[in-house]
C-alpha positions in Angstrom: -8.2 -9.0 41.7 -10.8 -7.6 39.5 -8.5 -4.6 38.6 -5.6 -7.3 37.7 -8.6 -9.2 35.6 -9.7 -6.4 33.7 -6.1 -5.0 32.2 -5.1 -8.5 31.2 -8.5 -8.3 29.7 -7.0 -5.2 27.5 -4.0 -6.5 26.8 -5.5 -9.8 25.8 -7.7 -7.5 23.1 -4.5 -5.3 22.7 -2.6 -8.6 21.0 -5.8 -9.6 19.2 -6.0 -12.8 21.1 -9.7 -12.9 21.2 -9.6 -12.9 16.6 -7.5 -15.6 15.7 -7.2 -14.6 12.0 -4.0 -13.0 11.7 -2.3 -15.6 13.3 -3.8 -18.2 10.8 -2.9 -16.1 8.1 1.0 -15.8 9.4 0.9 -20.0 10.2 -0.4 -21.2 7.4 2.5 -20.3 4.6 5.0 -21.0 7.6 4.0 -24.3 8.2 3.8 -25.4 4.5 7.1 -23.8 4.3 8.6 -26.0 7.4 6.5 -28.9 5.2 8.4 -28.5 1.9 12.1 -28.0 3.8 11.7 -30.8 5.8 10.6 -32.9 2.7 7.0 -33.8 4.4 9.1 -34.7 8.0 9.6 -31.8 9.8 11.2 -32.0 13.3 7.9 -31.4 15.8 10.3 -29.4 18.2 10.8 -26.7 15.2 7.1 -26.9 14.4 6.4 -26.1 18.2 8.8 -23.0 18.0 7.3 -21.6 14.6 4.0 -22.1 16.1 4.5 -20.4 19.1 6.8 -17.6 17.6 4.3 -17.1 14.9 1.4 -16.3 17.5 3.9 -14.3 19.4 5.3 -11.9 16.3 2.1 -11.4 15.2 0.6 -10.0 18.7 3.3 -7.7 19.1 2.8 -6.8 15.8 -0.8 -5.6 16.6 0.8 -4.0 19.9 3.1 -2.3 17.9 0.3 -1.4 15.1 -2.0 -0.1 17.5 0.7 2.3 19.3 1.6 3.5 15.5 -2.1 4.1 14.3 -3.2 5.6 17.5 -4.1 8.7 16.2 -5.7 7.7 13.4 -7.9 4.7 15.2 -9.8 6.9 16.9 -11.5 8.3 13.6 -12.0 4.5 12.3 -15.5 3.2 13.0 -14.0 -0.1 13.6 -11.3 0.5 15.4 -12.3 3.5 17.4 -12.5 1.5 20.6 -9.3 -0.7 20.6 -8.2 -0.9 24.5 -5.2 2.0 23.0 -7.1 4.3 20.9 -9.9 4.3 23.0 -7.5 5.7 26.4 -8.1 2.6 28.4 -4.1 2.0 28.6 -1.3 3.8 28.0 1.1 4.2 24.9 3.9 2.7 26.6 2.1 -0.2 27.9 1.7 -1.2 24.2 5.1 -0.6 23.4 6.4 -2.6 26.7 4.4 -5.3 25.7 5.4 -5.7 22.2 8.5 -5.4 23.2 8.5 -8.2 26.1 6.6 -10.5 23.3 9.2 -9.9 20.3 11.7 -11.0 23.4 9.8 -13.8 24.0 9.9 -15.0 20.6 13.6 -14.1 20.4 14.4 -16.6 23.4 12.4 -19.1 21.2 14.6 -19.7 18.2 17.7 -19.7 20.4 18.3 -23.2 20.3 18.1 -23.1 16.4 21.1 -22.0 14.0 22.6 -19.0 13.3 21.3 -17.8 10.0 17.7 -18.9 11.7 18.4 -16.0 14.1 20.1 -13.6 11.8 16.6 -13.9 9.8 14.6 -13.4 13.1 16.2 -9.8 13.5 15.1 -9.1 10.0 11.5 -9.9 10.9 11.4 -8.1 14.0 12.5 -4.8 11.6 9.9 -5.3 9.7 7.0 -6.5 11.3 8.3 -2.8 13.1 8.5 -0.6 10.4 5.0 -2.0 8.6 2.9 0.5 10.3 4.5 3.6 9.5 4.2 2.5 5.8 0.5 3.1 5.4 2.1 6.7 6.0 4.0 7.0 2.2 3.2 4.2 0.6 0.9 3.5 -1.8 -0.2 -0.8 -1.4 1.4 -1.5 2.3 -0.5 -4.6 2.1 2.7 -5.8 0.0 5.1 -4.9 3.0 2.4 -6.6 5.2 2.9 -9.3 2.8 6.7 -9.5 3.2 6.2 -9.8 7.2 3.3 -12.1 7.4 5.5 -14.5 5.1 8.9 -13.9 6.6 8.7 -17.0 8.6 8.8 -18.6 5.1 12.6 -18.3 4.4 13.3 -18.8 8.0 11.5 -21.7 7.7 13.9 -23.3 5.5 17.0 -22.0 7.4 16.1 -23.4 10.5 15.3 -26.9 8.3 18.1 -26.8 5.9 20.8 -24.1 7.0 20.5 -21.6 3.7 17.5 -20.4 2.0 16.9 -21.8 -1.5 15.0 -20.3 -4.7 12.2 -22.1 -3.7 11.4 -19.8 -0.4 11.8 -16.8 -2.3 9.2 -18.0 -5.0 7.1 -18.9 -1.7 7.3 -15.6 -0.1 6.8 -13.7 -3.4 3.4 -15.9 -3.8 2.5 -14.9 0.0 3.2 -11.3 -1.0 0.0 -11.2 -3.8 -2.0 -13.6 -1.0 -1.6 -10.8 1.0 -2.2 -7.6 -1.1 -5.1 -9.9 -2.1 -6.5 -10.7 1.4 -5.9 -7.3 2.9 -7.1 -5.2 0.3 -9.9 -6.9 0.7 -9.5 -6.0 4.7 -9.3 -2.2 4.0 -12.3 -2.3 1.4 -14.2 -2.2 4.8 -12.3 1.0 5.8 -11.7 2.7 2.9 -14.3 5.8 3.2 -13.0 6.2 6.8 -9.1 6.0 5.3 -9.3 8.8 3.0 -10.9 11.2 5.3 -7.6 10.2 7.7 -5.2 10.4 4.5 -4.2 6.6 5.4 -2.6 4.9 2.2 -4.1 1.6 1.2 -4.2 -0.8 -1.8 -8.2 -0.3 -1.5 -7.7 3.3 -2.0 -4.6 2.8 -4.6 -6.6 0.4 -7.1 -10.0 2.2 -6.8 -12.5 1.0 -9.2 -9.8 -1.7 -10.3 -9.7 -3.0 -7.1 -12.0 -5.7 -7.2 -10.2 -6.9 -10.7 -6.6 -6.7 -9.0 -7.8 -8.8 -5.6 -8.0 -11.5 -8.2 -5.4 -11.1 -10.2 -3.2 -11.1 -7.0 -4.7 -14.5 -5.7 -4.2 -16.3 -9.2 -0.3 -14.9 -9.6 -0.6 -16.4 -5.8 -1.4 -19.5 -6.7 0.1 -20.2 -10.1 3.8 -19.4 -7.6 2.1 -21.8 -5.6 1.3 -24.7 -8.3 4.9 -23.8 -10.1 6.8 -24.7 -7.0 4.8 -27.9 -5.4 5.1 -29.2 -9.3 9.0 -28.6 -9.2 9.4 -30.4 -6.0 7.3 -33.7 -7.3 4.1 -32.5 -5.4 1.2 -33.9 -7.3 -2.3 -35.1 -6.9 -2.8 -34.1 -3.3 -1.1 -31.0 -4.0 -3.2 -30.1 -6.8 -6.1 -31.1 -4.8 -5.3 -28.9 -2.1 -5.0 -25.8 -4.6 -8.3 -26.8 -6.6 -10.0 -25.9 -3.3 -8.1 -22.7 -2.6 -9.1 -21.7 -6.4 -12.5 -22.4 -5.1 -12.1 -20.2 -1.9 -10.4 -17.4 -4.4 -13.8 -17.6 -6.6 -16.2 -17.7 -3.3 -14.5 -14.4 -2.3 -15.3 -12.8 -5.8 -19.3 -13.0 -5.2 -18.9 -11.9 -1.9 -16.7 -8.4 -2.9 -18.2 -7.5 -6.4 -20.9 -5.5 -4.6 -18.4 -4.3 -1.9 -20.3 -4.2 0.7 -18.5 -3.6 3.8 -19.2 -6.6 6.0 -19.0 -8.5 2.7 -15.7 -7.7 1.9 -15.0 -8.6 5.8 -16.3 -11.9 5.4 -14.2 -12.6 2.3 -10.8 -11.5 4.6 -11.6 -13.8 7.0 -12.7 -16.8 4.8 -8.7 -16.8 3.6 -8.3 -19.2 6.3 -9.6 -21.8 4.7 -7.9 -20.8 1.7 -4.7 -21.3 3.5 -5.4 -24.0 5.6 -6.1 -25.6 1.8 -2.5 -25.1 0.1 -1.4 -26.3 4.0 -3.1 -29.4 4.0 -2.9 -30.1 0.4 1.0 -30.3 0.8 1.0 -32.8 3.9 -1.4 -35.0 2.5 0.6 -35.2 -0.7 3.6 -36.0 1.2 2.1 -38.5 3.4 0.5 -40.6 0.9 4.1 -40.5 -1.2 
């Protein structure tokens, strides 16, 4: 029984279950996104599905991650003793995992339509392939950025049956969020990175790098703004965005020095700066 305990103990740490963050940063643009297609009343049986899909995607995404990067974890600080890199299970347990998970979340979205699912196998590809772009190219946090905010358009397929301007403009602004968020994620690992030849926006911007985090989270949320002002969204809205301005300008003073655990804190903070633009947009639609 202890034996059983202990390896759904490393799996549990495998999928990231026991740091929440990536899953906050995945359900915040989705839900908005579900939000804005429903016209502030989205149907709670879709929200339940996105919900749960989102948490499932994005641990068999770190499954998936881990099994890609597991030579080069090991010479990561930080990540040197991740349940994979660290020998305490097997490749192929990772992969079986992510595998039975992006199934899981398959079987999900099987009651919605069929562009909804058509999307879904577009996701899977690329929350796939994401790993093996730190390899070539040179910000990956912008293909991070493409399949932490995929559930965006799919959003408004399941809701509305096609995928309008308006999603694209959404998942363009999640794209900067994310070069944003998780440049400021591999600021912590950058001296380990180039030692491992691991591309990074960190290591791509260099001494700019500070200067394009927040340039990336104002073209972010000036998308942001343009779209919620084109749909009617107003004082709640803008509320809602004043505060994640405010997040965007906390996270400056805590990276200009970039120091290490700093520049962690600032990653993680983007929670609230997404759980902002979230609420901002079903507060303004409640009080219409």
């Amino acid at each position: 029984m202890n034996a059983i305990f202990t390896r759904l103990t490393l799996y549990f740490q495998l999928i990231r279950l026991d740091k929440p963050i990536g899953i906050l940063l995945l359900l915040w643009p989705t839900l908005a996104a579900l939000w804005i297609a429903s016209d502030g009343k989205p149907d709670w049986t879709i929200v339940l599905i996105f919900t749960l899909g989102t948490v499932l995607m994005r641990s068999a995404g770190c499954a998936i991650n881990d099994y890609a990067d597991r030579d080069f974890d090991k010479h990561v600080k930080r990540t040197a003793e991740r349940p994979l890199t660290s020998g305490k299970i097997h490749g192929w347990e990772a992969v079986l995992v992510a595998v039975i998970l992006a199934l899981l979340s398959f079987a999900l979205i099987l009651p919605l339509n069929t562009l909804t699912r058509q999307y879904s196998i577009a996701a899977v590809l690329i929350a796939a392939s994401y790993p093996y772009f730190k390899r070539f190219f040179a910000i990956p946090q912008a293909y991070l950025g493409i399949a932490f905010g995929f559930g965006i358009p799919m959003a408004f397929a399941a809701v509305q049956d096609t995928v309008p301007g308006t999603a694209w403009i959404l998942l363009l602004a999640n794209i900067f969020w994310a070069v944003a968020y998780d440049t400021e994620y591999a600021m912590v690992d950058r001296e380990d990175d180039l030692k491992i030849g691991i591309r990074t926006s960190a290591i791509t911007f260099g001494q700019y790098d500070v200067f394009a985090i927040m340039l990336c989270y104002l073209l972010s949320l000036c998308l942001i703004i343009f779209c919620g002002w084109q749909l009617g969204l107003r004082s709640w809205f803008l509320a809602g965005m004043l505060m994640a301005a405010g997040c965007a300008i906390y996270h400056y003073f805590l990276i200009r020095g970039r120091d290490r655990m700093a520049c962690f804190a600032a990653f993680r903070h983007n929670n609230w700066l997404g759980a902002a633009v979230f609420v901002g947009i079903v507060l303004d639609y409640a009080f219409r």
